[in-house]
Structure formats: structure tokens, C-alpha cells
C-alpha positions, -999 to +999 in steps of 0.1 A: -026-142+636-036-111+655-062-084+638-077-054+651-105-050+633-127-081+604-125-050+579-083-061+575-089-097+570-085-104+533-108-131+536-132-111+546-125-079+519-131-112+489-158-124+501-174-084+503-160-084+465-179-115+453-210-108+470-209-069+449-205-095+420-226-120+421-253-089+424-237-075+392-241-112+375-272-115+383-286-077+379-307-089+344-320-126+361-353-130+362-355-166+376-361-140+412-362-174+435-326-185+426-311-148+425-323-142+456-310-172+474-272-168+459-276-129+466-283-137+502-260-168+501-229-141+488-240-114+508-235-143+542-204-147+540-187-115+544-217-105+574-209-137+591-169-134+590-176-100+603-199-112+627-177-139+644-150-119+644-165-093+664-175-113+686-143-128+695-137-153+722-137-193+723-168-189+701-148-178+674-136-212+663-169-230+661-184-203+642-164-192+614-180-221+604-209-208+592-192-184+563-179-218+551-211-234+551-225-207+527-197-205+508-205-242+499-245-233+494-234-204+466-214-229+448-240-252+449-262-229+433-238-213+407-234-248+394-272-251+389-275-214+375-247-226+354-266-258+341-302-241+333-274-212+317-287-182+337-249-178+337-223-184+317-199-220+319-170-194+322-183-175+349-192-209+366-158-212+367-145-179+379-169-179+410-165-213+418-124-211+416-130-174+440-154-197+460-132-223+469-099-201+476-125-180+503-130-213+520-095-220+518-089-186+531-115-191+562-100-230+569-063-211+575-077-185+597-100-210+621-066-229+618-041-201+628-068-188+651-067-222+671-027-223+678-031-191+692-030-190+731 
């Protein structure tokens, strides 16, 4: 798979799309310690795809790790916003099913990334 620039990768344009809505979910939370670490947790994962991407090279394999890694930590904490009902069960459901196709979006890129010569 050959880009030119992380602003083409689909992967990264959903992740930039969740992280504008998980700031739209939480605009009326007050519980500020939690929306503040899923903010930073959505906003992550597009900045670190971009990050990695820009920086290219043999690095890029190891690193598009970390996007996945906080992919994992938003889930985590929708599904405790979920269970003290700062959101709703059916948004649960709607981030976590976004959630888990970006991290299956950024394990096919590491993967089509390392075939390439």
C-alpha cells in the first residue's frame, strides 16, 4: 500500500471523525476527570497515525502501535462511561463497534505496510 500523504488514509480520516464525536458526546459531562481522559484518548489516535506516518521508515511498523493501544484505552473507558450511564448503552455500542473496525483498520495497514519492500 503506497500513500503520499496520513491525511488519505481512511483509517486515519475515522479515527479524526470519532475523536469530533466523542467531544460532541461528551460536550454536557461533568464527570471532567473521565471526559478528559477519553477526549485525549480519541483525540490520540488520529495524531499518532499521523505522526508515524510522517515519520516513515523501519520505525513505522513498531509504532503504529501506539494508535492501537489507545484505541483499546477509549474503549476501556466508554464501557465504564457506559456502566455509571454518562452515556447511553446504544452509544456504547456505536463507539465500541467504530473502535474496533479503526483497530482493525490500523492491524491491515501495519500488515500491508510490512510486505512491502
Amino acid at each position: 500500500m503506497t500513500y503520499h500523504a496520513f491525511e488519505e488514509l481512511e483509517v486515519w480520516k475515522r479515527s479524526c471523525r470519532l475523536a469530533v464525536t466523542m467531544y460532541e458526546t461528551l460536550k454536557d459531562c461533568r464527570d471532567f476527570g473521565l471526559k478528559d481522559q477519553m477526549q485525549r484518548a480519541a483525540v490520540s489516535i488520529p495524531s499518532n497515525i499521523a505522526e508515524v506516518c510522517e515519520r516513515g521508515g523501519k520505525d513505522f511498523i513498531r509504532f503504529i502501535r501506539i494508535p492501537h493501544g489507545s484505541a483499546a484505552e477509549l474503549r476501556t473507558q466508554i464501557y465504564i462511561a457506559g456502566k455509571v450511564n454518562l452515556i447511553s448503552e446504544s452509544v456504547v455500542t456505536q463507539l465500541v463497534t467504530e473502535l474496533k473496525e479503526i483497530a482493525r483498520m490500523l492491524t491491515g495497514l501495519r500488515r500491508s505496510l510490512s510486505r512491502e519492500p
